[in-house]
C-alpha positions in Angstrom: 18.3 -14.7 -32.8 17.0 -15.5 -36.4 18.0 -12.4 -38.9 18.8 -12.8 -42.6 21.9 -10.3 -41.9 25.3 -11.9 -40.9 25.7 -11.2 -37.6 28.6 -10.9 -35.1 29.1 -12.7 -31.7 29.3 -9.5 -29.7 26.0 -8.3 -31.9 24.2 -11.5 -30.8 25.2 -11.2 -27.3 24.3 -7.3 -27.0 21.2 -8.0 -28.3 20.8 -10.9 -26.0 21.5 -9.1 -22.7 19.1 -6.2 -24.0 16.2 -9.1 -24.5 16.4 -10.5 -21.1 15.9 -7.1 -19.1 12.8 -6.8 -21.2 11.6 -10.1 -20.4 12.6 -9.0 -16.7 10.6 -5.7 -17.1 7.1 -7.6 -18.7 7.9 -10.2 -16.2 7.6 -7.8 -12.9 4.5 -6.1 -15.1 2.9 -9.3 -15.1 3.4 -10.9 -11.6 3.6 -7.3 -9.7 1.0 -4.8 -11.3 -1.2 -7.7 -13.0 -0.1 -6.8 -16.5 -1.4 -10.5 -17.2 -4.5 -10.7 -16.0 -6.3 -7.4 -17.5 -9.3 -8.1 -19.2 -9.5 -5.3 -21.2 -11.4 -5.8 -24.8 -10.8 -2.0 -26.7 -7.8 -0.9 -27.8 -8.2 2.3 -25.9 -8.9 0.1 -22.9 -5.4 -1.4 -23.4 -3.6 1.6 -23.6 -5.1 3.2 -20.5 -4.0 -0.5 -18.7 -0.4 -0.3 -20.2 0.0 3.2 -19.2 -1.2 3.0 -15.7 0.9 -0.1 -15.3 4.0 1.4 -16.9 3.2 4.7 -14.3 3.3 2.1 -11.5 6.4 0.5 -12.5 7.9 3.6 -12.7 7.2 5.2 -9.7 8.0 1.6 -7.9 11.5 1.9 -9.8 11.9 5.8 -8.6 11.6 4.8 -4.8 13.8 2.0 -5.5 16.6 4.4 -7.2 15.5 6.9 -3.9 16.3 4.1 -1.7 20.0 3.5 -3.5 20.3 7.0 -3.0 20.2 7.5 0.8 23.3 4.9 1.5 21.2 1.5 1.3 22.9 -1.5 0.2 22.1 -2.7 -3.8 20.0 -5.8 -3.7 17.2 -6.8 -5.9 14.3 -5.1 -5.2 11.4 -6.5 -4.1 8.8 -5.0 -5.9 5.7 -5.5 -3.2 7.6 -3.8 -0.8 8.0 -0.5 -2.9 4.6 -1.2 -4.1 3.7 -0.3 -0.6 6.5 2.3 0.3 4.7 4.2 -2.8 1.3 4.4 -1.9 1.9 5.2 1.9 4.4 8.0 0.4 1.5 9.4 -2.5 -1.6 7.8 -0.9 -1.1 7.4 2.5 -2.8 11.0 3.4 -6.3 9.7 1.7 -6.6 7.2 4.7 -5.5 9.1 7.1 -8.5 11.3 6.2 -11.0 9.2 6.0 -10.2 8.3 9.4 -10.5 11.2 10.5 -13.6 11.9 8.9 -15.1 8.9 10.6 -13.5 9.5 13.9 -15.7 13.5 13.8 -18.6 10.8 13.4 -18.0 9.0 15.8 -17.6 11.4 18.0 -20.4 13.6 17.3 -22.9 10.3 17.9 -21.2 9.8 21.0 -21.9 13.9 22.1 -25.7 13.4 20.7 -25.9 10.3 23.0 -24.4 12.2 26.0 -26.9 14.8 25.5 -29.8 12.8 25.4 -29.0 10.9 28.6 -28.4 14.8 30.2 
C-alpha cells in the first residue's frame, strides 16, 4: 500500500483483506462471465457489459447463498455449476417451449403424411 498518510498495521491489513476479495470478485468476472474478453469499443457499450456481468454474478451468488440456506455444507462455490443451476431455474422454461413447439411440428407433418397415404 503506497499512501502519503502514516498508516497503522491493522489499517494496512484491513485494507489488505478488503483488496483481495475484489481481486477474487474481478477474478470470477473474468474467468466465469468473460469480463475479460468483451470487445466492447463505446463507453455505453461498456456499461451495458459490466452491468449484465455484475447481474450474472449476482444472481450466481444468490443461488449460491440459496443453496447455504437449505442445510448444504459451505464450500467454495463453483461458479459453472450455479452458472447452470440459474439458467435452468430462470431460463429453463424457454427450452422447454421451443420443444414443444417443434414437437406440434413434428407431429402435424407426421398427421399430413398419414393422410396422404389414406
Amino acid at each position: 500500500m503506497v499512501t502519503n498518510r502514516p498508516r497503522v498495521p491493522q489499517v494496512v491489513r484491513q485494507f489488505g483483506r478488503r483488496r483481495w476479495k475484489i481481486e477474487a470478485l474481478f477474478k470470477t468476472l473474468k474467468s466465469r462471465f468473460a469480463l475479460g474478453k468483451f470487445g466492447q469499443k463505446t463507453k455505453q457499450g461498456v456499461l451495458r457489459f459490466l452491468c449484465l456481468s455484475f447481474a450474472a454474478f449476482l444472481l450466481c451468488h444468490l443461488e449460491f447463498l440459496d443453496e447455504l440456506t437449505s442445510g448444504a455444507e459451505y464450500s467454495a462455490p463453483d461458479w459453472g455449476k450455479l452458472a447452470q443451476q440459474v439458467k435452468h431455474r430462470l431460463l429453463g422454461w424457454v427450452r422447454l417451449v421451443e420443444i414443444e413447439v417443434e414437437r406440434q411440428q413434428i407431429l402435424a407433418v407426421l398427421d399430413e403424411e398419414k393422410r396422404d397415404a389414406a
